[in-house]
Backbone as a ProteinNet text record, in pm:
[ID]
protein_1_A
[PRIMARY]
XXXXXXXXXXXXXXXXXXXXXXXXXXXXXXXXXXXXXXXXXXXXXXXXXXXXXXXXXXXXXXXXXXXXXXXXXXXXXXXXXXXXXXXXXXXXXXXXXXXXXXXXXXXXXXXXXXXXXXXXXXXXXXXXXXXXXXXXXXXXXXX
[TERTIARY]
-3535	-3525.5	-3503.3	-3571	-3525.5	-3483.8	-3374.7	-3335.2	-3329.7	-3355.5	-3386.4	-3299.9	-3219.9	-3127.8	-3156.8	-3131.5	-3157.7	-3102.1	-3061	-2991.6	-3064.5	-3107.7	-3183.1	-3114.7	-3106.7	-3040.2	-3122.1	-3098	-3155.7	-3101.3	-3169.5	-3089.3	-3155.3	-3225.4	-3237.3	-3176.7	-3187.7	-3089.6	-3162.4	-3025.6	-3014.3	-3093.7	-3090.2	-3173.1	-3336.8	-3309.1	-3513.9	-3565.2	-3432.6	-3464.8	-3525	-3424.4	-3421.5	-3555.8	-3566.1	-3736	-3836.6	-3831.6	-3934.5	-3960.7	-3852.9	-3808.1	-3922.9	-3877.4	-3879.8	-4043.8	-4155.9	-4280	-4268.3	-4291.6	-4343.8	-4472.3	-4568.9	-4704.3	-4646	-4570.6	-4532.6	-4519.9	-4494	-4505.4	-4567.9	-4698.9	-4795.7	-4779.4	-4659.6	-4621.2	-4492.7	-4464.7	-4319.1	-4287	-4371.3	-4379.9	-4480.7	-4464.5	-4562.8	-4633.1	-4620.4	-4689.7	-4788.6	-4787	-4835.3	-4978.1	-5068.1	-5228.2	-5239	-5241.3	-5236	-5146.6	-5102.8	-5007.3	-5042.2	-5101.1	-5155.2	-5071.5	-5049.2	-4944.7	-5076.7	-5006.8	-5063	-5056.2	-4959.6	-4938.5	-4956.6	-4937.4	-4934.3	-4806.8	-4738	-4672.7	-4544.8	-4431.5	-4312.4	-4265.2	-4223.7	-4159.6	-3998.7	-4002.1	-3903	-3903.9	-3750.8	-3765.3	-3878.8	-3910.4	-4093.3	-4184.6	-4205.3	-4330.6	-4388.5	-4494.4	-4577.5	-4691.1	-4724.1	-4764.5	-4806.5	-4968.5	-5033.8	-5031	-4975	-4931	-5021.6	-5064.4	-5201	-5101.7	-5025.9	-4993.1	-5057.6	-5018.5	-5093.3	-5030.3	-4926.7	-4873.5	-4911.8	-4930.8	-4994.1	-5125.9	-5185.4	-5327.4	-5353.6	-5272.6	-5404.9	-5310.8	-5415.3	-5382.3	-5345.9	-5221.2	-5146	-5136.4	-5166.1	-5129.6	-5034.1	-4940.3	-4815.8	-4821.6	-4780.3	-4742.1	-4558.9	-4560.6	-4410.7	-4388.4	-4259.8	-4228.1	-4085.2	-4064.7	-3922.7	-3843.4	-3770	-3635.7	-3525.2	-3434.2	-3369.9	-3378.5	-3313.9	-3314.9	-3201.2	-3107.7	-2995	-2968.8	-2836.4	-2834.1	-2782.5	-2901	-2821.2	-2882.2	-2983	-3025.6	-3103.8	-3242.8	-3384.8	-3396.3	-3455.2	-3513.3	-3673	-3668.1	-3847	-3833.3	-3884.6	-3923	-4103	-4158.9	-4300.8	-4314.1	-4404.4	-4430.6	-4591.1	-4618.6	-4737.5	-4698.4	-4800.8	-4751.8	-4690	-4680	-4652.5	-4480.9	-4494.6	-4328.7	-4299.3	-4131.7	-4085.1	-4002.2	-4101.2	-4027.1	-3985.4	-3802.2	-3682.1	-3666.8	-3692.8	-3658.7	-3548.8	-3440.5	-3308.6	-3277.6	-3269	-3279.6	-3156.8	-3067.8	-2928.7	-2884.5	-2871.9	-2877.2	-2757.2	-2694.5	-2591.8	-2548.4	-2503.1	-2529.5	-2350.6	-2349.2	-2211.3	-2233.1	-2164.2	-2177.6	-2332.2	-2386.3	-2556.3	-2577.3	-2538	-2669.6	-2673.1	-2765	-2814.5	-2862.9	-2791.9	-2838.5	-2892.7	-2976.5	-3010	-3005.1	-2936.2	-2950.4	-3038.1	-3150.6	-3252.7	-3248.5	-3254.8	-3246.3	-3369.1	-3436.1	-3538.4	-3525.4	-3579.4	-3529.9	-3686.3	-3685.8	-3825.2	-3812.6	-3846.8	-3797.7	-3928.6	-3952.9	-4112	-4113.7	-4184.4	-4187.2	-4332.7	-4267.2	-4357.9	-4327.4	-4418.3	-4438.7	-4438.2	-4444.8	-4420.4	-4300.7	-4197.2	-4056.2	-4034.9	-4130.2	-4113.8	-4140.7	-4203.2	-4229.5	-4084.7	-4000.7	-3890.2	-3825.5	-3803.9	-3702.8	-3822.9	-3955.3	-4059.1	-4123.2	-4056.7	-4117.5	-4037.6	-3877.4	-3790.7	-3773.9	-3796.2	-3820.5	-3968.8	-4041.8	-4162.7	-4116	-4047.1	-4004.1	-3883.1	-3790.5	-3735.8	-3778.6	-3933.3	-3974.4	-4007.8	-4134	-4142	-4025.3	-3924.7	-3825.2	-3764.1	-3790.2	-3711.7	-3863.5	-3976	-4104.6	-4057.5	-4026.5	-4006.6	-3922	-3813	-3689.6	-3770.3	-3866.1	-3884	-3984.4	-4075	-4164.1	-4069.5	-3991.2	-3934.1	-3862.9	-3792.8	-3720.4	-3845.7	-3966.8	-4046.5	-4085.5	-4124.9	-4182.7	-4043.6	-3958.3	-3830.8	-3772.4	-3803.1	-3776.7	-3869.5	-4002.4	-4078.3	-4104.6	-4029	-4016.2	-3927.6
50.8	-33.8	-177.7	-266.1	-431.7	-468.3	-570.3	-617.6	-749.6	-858.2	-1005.3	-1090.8	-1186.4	-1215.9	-1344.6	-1487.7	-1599.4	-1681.7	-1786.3	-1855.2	-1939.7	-1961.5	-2108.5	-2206.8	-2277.8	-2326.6	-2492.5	-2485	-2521.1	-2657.6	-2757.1	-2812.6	-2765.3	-2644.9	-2600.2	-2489.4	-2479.7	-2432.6	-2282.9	-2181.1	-2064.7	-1982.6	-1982.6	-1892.5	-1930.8	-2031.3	-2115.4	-2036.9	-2008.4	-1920.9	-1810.5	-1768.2	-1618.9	-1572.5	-1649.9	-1623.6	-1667.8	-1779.2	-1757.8	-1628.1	-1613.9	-1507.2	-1384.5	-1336.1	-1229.9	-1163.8	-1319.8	-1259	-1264.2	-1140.9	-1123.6	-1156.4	-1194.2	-1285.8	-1394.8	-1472.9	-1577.7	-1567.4	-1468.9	-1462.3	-1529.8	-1511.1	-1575.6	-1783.5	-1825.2	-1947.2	-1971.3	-1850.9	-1874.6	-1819.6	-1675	-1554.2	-1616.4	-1680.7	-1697.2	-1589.8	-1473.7	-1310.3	-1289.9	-1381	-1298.5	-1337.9	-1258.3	-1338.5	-1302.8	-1241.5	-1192.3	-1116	-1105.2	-1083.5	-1081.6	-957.2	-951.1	-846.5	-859.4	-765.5	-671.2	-555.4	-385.8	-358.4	-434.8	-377.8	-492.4	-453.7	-553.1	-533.8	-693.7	-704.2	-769.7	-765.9	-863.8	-763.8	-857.3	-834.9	-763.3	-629.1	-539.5	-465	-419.8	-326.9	-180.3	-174.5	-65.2	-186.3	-246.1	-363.3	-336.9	-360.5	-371.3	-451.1	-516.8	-584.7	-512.6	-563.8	-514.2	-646.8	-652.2	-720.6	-702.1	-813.2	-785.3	-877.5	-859.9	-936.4	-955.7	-998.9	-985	-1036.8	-908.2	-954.7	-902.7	-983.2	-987.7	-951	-1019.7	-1078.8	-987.3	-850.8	-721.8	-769.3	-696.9	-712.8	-522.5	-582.9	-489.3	-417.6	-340.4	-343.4	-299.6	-335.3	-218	-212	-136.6	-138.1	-168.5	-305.5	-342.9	-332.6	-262.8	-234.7	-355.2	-385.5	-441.2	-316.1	-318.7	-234.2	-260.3	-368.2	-435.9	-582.1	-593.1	-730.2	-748.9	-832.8	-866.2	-1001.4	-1036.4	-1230.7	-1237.4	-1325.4	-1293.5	-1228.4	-1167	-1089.4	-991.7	-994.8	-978.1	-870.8	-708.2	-659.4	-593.3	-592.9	-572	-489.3	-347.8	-272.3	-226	-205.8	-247.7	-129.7	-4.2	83.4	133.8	199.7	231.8	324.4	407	517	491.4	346.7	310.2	287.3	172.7	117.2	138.5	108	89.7	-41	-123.1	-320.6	-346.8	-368.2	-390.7	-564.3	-658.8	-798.9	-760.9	-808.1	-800.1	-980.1	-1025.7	-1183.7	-1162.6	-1228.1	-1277.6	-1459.6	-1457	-1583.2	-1629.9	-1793.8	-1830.1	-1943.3	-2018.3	-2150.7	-2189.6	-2294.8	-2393	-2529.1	-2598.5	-2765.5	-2823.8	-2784.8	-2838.4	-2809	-2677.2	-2636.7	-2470.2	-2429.4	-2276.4	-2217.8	-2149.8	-2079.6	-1946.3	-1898.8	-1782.8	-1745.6	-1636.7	-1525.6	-1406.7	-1454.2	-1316.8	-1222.3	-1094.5	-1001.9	-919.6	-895.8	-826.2	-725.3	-568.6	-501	-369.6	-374.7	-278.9	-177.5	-50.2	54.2	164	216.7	225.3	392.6	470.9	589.9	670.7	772.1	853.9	760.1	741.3	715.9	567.8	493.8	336.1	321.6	438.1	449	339.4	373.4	363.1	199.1	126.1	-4.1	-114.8	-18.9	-147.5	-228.1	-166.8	-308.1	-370.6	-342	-441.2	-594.2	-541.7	-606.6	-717.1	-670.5	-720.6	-873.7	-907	-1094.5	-1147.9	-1058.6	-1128.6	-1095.6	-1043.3	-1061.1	-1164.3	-1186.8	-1276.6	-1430.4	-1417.9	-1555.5	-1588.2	-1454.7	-1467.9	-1539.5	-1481.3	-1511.6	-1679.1	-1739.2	-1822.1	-1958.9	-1888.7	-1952.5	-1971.9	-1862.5	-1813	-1936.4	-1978.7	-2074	-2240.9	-2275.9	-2409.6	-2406.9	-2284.9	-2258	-2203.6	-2111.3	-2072.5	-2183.8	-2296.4	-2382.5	-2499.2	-2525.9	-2617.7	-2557.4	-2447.8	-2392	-2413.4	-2340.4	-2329.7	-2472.6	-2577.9	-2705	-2805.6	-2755.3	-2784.1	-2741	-2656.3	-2602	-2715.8
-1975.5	-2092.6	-2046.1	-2105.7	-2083.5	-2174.1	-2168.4	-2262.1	-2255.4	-2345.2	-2315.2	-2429.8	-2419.1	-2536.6	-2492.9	-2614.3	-2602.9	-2776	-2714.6	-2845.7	-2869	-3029.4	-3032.3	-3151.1	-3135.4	-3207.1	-3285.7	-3464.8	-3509.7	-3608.6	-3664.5	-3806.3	-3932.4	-3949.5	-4029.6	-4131.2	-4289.6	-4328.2	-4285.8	-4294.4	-4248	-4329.3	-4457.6	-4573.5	-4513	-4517.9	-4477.8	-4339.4	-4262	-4121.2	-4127.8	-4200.1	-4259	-4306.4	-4440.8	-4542.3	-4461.9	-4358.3	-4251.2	-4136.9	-4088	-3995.8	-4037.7	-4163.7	-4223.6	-4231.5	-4242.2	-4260.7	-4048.5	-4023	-3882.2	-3848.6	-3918.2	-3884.3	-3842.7	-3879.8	-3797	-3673.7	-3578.3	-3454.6	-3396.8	-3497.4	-3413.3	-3319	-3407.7	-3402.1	-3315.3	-3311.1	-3204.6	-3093.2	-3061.3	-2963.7	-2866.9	-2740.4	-2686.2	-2680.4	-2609.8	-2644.2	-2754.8	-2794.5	-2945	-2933.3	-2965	-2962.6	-3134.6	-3184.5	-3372	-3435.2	-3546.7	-3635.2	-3728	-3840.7	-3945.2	-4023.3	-4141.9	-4260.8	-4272.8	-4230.9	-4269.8	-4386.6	-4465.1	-4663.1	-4747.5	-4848.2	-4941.7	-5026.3	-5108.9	-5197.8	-5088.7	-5191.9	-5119.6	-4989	-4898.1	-4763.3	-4814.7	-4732.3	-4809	-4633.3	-4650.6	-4521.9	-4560.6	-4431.9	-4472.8	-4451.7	-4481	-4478.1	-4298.8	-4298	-4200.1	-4137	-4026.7	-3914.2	-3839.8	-3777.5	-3688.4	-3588.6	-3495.3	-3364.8	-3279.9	-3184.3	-3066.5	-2961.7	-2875.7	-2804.3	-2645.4	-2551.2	-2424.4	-2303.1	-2253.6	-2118.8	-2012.2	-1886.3	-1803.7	-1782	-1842.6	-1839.7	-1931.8	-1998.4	-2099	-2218	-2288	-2487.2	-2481.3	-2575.5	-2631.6	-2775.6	-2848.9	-3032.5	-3035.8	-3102	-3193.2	-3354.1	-3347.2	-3532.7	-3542.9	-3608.8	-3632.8	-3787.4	-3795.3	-3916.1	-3981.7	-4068.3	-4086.2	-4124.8	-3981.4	-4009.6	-4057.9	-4085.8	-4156.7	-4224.6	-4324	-4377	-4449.9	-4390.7	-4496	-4450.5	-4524	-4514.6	-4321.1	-4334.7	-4203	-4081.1	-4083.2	-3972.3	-4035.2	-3929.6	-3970.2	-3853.1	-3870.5	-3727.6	-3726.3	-3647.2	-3660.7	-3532.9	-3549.2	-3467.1	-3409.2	-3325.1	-3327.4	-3235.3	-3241.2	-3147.9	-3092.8	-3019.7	-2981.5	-2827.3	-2798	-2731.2	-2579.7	-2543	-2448.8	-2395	-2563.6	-2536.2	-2719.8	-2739.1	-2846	-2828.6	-2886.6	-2929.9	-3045.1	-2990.4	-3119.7	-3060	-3193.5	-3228.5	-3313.6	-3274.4	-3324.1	-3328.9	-3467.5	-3514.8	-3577.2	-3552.9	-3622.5	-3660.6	-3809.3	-3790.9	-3818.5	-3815.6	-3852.1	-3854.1	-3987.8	-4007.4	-3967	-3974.6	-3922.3	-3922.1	-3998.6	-3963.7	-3972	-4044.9	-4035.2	-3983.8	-3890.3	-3766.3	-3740.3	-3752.6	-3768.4	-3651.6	-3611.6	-3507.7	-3475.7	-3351.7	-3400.3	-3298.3	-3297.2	-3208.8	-3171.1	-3077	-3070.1	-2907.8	-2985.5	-2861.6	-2894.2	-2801	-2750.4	-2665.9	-2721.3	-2628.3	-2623.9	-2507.9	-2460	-2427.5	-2536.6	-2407.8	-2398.8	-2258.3	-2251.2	-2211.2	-2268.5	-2297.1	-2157.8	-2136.2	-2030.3	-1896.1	-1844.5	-1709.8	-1708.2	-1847.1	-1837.3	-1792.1	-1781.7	-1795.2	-1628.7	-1546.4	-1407.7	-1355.7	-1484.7	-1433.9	-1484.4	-1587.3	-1632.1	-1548.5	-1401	-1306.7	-1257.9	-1265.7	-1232	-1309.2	-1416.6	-1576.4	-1617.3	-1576.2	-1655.9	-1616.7	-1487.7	-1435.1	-1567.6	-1577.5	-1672.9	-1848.4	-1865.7	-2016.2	-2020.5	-1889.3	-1894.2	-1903.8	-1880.9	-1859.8	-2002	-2068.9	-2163.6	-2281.1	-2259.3	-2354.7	-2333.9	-2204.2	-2165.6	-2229.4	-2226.6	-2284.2	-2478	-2533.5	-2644.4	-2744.5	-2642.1	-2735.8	-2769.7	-2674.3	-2757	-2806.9	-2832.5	-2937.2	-3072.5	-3085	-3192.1	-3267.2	-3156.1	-3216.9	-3269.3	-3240.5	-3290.1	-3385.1	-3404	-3601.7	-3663.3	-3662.8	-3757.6	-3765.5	-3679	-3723.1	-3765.7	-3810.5	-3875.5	-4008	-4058.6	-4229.7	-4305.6
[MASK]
+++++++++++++++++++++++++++++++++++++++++++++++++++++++++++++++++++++++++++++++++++++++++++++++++++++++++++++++++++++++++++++++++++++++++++++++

């Protein structure tokens, strides 16, 4: 399993985080990873809602199906699977003094015989993630 955690921190208000957060097509604007992000359903964003994700690390394209697994004030999760790995975005947000911060953890955990590449992987999701904070912080401070 990898696990990748990173703070970003924003002057935007926290609800505006949040209702952005929440549509996971946005990925496409903050996940360096991400090559597409398209809603699988229709109607309002509700936990169950669904995203078809195309991302692409190390050099191949990936699909998952990400579902919203939680949504409350406050913290957004999005789980995304396919027979390879299971990808949990764990988004926590939290405002103070004009400034909103967010807490995201990323965690990979890779099923069958992918099981064998996680201490190989985990320096390149670390980069990813360390790529991740001044893209996430340029959309969310552009709303």
């Amino acid at each position: 399993m990898v696990h990748v955690h990173r703070t970003i921190t924003v002057r935007t208000p926290a609800q505006t985080v949040v209702d952005y957060l929440k549509d996971f097509a946005h990925a496409e604007a903050w996940d360096p990873g991400t090559v597409s992000c398209t809603r699988s359903d229709t109607g309002p964003i509700v936990v169950g809602a669904q995203w078809h994700n195309v991302s692409e690390f190390r050099g191949k394209k990936t699909e998952l199906t990400y579902r919203l697994d939680r949504l409350e004030p406050g913290r957004v999760v999005f789980v995304g699977d396919n027979k390879t790995a299971t990808s949990t975005d764990d988004l926590t947000v939290s405002e103070e003094n004009g400034t909103t911060t967010i807490s995201y953890h990323a965690t990979i955990e890779f099923h069958g015989l992918a099981k064998l590449a996680d201490p190989f992987l985990k320096r390149q999701f670390e980069k990813m993630g360390d790529e991740l904070v001044p893209e996430m912080k340029k959309a969310l401070e552009a709303l």
